[in-house]
Kinemage of the C-alpha trace (Angstrom):
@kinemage 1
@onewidth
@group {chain A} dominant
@subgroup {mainchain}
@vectorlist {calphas} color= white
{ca unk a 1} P 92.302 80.394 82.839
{ca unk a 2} L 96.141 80.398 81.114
{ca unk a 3} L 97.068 77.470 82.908
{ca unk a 4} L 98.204 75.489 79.886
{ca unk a 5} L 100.360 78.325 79.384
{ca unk a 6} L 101.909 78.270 82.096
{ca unk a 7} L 102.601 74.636 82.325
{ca unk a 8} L 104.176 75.234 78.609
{ca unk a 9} L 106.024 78.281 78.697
{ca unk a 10} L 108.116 79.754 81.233
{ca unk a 11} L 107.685 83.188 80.531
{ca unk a 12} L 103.901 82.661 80.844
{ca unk a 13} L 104.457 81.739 84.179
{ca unk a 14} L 106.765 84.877 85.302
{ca unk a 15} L 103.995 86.511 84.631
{ca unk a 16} L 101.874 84.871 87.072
{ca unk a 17} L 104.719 85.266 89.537
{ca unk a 18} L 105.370 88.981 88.929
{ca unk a 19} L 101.851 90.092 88.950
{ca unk a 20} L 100.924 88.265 91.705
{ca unk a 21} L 103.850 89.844 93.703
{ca unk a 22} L 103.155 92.710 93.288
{ca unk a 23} L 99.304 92.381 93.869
{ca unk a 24} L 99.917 90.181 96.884
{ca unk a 25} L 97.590 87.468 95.571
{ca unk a 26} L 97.960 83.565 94.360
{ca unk a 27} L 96.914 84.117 91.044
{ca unk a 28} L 97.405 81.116 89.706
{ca unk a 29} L 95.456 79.640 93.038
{ca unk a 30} L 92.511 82.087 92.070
{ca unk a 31} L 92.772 80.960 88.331
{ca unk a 32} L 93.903 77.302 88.364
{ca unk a 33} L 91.249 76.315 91.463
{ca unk a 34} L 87.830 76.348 92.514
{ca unk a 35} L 88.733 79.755 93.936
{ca unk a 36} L 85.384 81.356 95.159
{ca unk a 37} L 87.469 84.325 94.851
{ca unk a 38} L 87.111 84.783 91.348
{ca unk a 39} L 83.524 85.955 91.505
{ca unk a 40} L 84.890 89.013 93.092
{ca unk a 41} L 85.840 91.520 91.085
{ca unk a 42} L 88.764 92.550 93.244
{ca unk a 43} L 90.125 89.336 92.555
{ca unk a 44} L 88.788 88.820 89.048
{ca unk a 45} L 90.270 92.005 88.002
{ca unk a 46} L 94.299 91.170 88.189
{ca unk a 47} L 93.411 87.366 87.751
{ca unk a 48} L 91.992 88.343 84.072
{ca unk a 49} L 94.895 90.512 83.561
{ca unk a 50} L 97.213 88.059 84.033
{ca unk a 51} L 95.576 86.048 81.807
{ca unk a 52} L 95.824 88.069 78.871
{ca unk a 53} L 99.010 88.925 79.802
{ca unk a 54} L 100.585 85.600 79.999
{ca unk a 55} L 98.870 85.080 76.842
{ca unk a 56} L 100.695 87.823 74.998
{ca unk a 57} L 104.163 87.244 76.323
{ca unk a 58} L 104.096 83.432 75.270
{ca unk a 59} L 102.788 84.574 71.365
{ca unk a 60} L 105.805 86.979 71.663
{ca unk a 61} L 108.251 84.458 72.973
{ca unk a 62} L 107.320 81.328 71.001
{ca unk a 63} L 105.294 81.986 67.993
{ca unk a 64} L 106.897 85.232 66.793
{ca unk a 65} L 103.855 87.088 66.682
{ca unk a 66} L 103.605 90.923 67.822
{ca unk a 67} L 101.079 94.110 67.264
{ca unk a 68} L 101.499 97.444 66.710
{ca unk a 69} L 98.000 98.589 67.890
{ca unk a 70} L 95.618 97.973 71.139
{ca unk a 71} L 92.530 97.718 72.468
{ca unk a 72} L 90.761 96.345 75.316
{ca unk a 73} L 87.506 96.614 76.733
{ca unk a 74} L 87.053 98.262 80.416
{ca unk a 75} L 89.309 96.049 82.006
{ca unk a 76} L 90.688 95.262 79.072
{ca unk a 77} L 92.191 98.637 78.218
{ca unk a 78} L 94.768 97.859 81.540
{ca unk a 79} L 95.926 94.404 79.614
{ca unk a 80} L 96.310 97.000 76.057
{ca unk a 81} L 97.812 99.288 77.915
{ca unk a 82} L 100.456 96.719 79.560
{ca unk a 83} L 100.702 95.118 76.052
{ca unk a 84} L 101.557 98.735 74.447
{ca unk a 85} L 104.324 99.335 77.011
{ca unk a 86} L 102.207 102.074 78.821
{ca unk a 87} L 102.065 100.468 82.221
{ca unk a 88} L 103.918 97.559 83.631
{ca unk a 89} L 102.664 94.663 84.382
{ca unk a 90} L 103.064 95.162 88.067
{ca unk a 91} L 101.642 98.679 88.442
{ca unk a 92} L 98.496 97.548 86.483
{ca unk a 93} L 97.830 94.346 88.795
{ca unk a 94} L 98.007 96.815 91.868
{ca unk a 95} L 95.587 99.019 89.623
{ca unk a 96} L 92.987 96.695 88.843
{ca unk a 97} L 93.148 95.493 92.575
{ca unk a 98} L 92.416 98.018 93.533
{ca unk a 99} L 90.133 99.695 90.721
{ca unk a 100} L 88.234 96.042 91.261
{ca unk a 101} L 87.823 96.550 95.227
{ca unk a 102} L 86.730 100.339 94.685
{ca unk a 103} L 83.747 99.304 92.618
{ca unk a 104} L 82.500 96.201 94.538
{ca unk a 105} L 82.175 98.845 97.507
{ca unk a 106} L 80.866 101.797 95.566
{ca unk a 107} L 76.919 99.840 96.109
{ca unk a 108} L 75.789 97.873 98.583
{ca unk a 109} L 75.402 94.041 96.893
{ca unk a 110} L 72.752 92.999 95.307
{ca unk a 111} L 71.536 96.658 95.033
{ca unk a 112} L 73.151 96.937 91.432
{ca unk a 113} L 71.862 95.609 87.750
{ca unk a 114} L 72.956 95.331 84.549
{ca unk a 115} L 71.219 94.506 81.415
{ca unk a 116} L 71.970 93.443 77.504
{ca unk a 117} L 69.765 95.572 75.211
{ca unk a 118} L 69.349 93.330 71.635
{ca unk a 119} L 68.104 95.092 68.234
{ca unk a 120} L 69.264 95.241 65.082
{ca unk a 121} L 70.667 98.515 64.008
{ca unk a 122} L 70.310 99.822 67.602
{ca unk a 123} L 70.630 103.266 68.177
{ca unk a 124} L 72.535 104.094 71.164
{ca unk a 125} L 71.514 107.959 71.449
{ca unk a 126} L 67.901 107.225 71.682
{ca unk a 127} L 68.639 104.281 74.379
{ca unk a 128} L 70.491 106.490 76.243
{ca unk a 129} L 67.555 108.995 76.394
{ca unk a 130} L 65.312 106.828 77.254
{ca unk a 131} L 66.995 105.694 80.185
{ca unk a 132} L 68.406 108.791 81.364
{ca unk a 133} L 65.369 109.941 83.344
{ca unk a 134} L 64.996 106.671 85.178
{ca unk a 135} L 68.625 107.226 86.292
{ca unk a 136} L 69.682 104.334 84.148
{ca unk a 137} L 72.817 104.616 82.188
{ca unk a 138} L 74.269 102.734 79.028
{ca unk a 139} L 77.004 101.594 80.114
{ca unk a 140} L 78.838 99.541 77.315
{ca unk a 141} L 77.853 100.203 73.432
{ca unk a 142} L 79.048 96.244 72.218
{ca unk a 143} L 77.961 96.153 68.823
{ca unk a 144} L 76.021 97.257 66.217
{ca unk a 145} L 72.852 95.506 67.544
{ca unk a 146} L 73.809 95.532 71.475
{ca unk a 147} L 74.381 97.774 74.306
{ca unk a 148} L 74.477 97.257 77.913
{ca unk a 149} L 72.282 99.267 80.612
{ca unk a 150} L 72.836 99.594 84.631
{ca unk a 151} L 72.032 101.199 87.354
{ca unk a 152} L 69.763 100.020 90.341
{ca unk a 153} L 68.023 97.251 90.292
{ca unk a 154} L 64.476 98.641 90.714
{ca unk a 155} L 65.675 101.449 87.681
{ca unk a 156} L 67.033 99.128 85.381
{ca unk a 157} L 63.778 96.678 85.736
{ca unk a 158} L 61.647 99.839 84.702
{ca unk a 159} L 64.061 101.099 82.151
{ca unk a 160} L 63.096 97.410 80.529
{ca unk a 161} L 59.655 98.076 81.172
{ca unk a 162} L 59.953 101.299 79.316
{ca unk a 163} L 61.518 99.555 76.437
{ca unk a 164} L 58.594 97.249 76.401
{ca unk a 165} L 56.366 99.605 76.255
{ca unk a 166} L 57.487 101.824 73.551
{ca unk a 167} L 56.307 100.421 70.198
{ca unk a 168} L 59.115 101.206 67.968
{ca unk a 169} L 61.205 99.154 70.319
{ca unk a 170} L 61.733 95.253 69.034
{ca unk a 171} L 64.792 94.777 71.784
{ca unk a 172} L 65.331 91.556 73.418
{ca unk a 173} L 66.624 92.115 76.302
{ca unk a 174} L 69.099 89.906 79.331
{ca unk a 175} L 69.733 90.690 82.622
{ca unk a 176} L 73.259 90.016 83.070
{ca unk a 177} L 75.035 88.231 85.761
{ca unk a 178} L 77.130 91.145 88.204
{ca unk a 179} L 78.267 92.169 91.318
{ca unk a 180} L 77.374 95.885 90.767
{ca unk a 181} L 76.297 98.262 88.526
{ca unk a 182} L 78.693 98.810 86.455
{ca unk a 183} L 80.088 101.905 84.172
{ca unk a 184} L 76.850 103.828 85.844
{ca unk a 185} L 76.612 107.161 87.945
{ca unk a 186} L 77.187 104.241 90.763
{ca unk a 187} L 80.878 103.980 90.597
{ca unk a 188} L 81.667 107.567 91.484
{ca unk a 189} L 83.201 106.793 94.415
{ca unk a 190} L 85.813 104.484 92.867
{ca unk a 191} L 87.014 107.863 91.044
{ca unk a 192} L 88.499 110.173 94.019
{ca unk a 193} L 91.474 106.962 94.764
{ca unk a 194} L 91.601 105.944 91.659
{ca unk a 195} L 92.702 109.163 90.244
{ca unk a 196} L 95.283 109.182 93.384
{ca unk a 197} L 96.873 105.748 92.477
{ca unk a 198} L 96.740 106.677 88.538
{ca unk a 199} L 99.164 109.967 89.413
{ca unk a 200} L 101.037 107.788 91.677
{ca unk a 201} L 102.034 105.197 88.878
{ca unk a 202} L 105.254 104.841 86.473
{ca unk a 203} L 103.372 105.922 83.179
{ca unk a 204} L 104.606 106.085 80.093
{ca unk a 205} L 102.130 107.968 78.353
{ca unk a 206} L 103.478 108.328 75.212
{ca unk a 207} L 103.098 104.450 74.442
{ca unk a 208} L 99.291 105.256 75.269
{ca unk a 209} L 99.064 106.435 71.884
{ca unk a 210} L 98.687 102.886 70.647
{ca unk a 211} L 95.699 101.730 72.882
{ca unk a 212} L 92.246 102.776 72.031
{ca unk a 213} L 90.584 104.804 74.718
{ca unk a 214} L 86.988 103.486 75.791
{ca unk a 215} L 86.099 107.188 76.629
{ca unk a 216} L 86.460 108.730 73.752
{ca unk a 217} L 86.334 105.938 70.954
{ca unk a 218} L 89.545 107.098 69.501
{ca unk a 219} L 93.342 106.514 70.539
{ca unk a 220} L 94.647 107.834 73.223
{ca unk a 221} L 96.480 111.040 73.075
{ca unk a 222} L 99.583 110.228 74.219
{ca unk a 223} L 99.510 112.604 77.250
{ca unk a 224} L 99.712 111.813 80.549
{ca unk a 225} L 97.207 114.118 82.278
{ca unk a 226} L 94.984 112.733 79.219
{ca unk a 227} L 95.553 109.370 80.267
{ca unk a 228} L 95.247 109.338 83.881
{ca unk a 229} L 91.378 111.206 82.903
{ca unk a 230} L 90.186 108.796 80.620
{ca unk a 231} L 91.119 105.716 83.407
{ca unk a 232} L 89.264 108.235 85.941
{ca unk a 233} L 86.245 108.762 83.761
{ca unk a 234} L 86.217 105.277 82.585
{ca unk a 235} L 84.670 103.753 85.474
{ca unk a 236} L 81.392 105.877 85.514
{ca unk a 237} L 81.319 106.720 81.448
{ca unk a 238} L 80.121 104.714 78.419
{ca unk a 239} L 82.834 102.141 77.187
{ca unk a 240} L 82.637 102.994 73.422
{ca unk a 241} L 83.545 99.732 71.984
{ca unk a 242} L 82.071 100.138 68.728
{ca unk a 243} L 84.122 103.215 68.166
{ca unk a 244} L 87.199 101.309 69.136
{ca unk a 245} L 86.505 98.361 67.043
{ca unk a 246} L 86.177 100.735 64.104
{ca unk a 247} L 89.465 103.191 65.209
{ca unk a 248} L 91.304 99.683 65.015
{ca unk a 249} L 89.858 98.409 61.631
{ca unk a 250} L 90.636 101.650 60.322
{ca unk a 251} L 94.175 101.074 60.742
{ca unk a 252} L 93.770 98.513 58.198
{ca unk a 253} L 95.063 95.774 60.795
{ca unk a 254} L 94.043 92.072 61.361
{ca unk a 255} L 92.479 91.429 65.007
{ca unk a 256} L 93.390 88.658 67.507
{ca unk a 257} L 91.571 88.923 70.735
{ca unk a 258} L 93.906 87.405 73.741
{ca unk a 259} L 92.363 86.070 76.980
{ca unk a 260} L 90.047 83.299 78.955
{ca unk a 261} L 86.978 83.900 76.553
{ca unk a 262} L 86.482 85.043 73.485
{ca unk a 263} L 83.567 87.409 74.080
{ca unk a 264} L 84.877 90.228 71.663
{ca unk a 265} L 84.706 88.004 68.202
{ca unk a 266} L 81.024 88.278 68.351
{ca unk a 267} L 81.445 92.382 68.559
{ca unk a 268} L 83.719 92.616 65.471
{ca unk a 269} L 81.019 90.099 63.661
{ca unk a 270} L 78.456 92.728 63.864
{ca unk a 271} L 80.990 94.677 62.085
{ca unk a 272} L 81.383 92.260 59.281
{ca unk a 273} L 84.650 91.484 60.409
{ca unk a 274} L 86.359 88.046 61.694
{ca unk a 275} L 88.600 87.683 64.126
{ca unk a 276} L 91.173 85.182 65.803
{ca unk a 277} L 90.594 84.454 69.319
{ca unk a 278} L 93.369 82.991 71.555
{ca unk a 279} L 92.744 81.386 74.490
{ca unk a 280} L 94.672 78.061 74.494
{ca unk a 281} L 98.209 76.927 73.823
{ca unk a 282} L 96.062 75.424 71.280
{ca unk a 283} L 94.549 78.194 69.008
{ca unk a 284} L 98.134 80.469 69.819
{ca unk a 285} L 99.241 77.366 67.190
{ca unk a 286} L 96.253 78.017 65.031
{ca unk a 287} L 97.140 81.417 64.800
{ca unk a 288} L 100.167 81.443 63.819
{ca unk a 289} L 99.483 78.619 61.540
{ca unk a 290} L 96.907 80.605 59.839
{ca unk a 291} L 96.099 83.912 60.779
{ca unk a 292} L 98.775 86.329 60.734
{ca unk a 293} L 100.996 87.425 58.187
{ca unk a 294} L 104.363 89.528 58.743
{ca unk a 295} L 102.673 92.054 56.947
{ca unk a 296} L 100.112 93.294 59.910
């Protein structure tokens, strides 16, 4: 996870350095190692961060290439929101420490569930009613043809049941590997301190307005109170990625999706569109061999 980035460039690695000073962790330990740490979300949290981070700062520095719009997907949103200029770099990794922490304790372990919900042209409304009444929530809308449901264990095995058992229903469905359910009713605990630490934080909220918002589907306003709510809500609400895909293709821009996978390309495909994925020194090279123009 970024370390040929940081072997290459320096400024990759003063990113690993300043983010892990101010969260008070080895990151580079957590990502370079066999770090048992990094199935924790607490720790998995900043460590991805970083990633994407260190990531961005060497395209910057060394290959020329910039952006003008945002996105990121639950955790993701902190790295666009660092990348926009919203947050720095060492407020976030203190956020997502803590945001990470928060909703590993917010359910007892192994009480939680998530599961990947599979059909083509899937409608996300009628999932979401379905589900509902076994206190089951959607929490991520992928793609056209996937969503993502959680909750308890127990509710989420019957939700799939229900699914099963409804003719019109052709979904395939995956129970995902997780520490908790997340983006459920389950994480409202994480939202009391994490709205504390979000009004506590250098914002600049006004650079916002370049990230899409996984609350709303849309940009972000630009406003701080705005801001700190959709972070809040973010944790317990849908994360609208389909809307955000489309509020960034809308903008007419070409996509490059930054970090230690490249699970996003396969989102945008369902959209018809292709994307560049960076996650080596290697394919930064690509892409600015082949895949950006000044123009975007």
């Amino acid at each position: 996870m970024g370390r040929d980035f940081v072997e290459r460039f320096p400024e990759s690695a003063a990113v690993f350095a300043e983010a892990s000073d101010a969260c008070g962790l080895d990151l580079a330990r957590i990502c370079f190692e066999d770090d048992p740490r990094l199935a924790l979300t607490e720790f998995q949290q900043p460590a991805i961060l970083t990633v994407e981070i260190a990531i961005l700062t060497a395209l910057r520095s060394h290959f020329g290439i910039s952006a003008t719009l945002f996105a990121g997907h639950s955790l993701g949103e902190y790295a666009a929101l660092v990348a926009a200029g919203a947050i720095a770099l060492g407020d976030a990794a203190r956020l997502v420490r803590l945001r990470g922490r928060l909703m590993q304790e917010a359910t007892p372990a192994g009480e939680g569930a998530m599961t990947a919900v599979l059909q083509r042209d899937l409608d996300v409304d009628a999932l979401a009613a379905l589900v509902a009444p076994l206190d089951v929530d959607v929490a991520n809308h992928n793609a056209l043809d996937q969503a993502v449901i959680s909750g308890r264990a127990g509710d989420v095995a019957r939700a799939v049941d229900a699914l099963r058992a409804q003719p019109s229903w052709k979904a395939k469905t995956i129970a995902l590997r997780v520490s908790a359910p997340f983006h459920s009713r389950y994480m409202r605990p994480v939202c009391e301190q994490l709205a504390r630490a979000l009004s506590e934080a250098p914002l600049d909220a006004g650079a916002s307005a370049a990230v899409a918002c996984n609350t709303t589907g849309t940009f972000h306003e630009g406003e701080r109170t705005s801001l700190e709510r959709a972070l809040t809500a973010q944790v317990t609400a849908t994360v609208r990625w389909v809307d955000d895909m489309r509020a960034l293709l809308a903008r007419g821009v070409q996509v490059a999706e930054l970090g230690p996978g490249r699970p996003l390309r396969g989102f945008f495909a369902s959209l018809g569109t292709t994307i560049a994925s960076v996650t080596t020194v290697e394919s930064a090279e690509e892409l600015a061999r082949n895949f950006w123009s000044e123009s975007t």
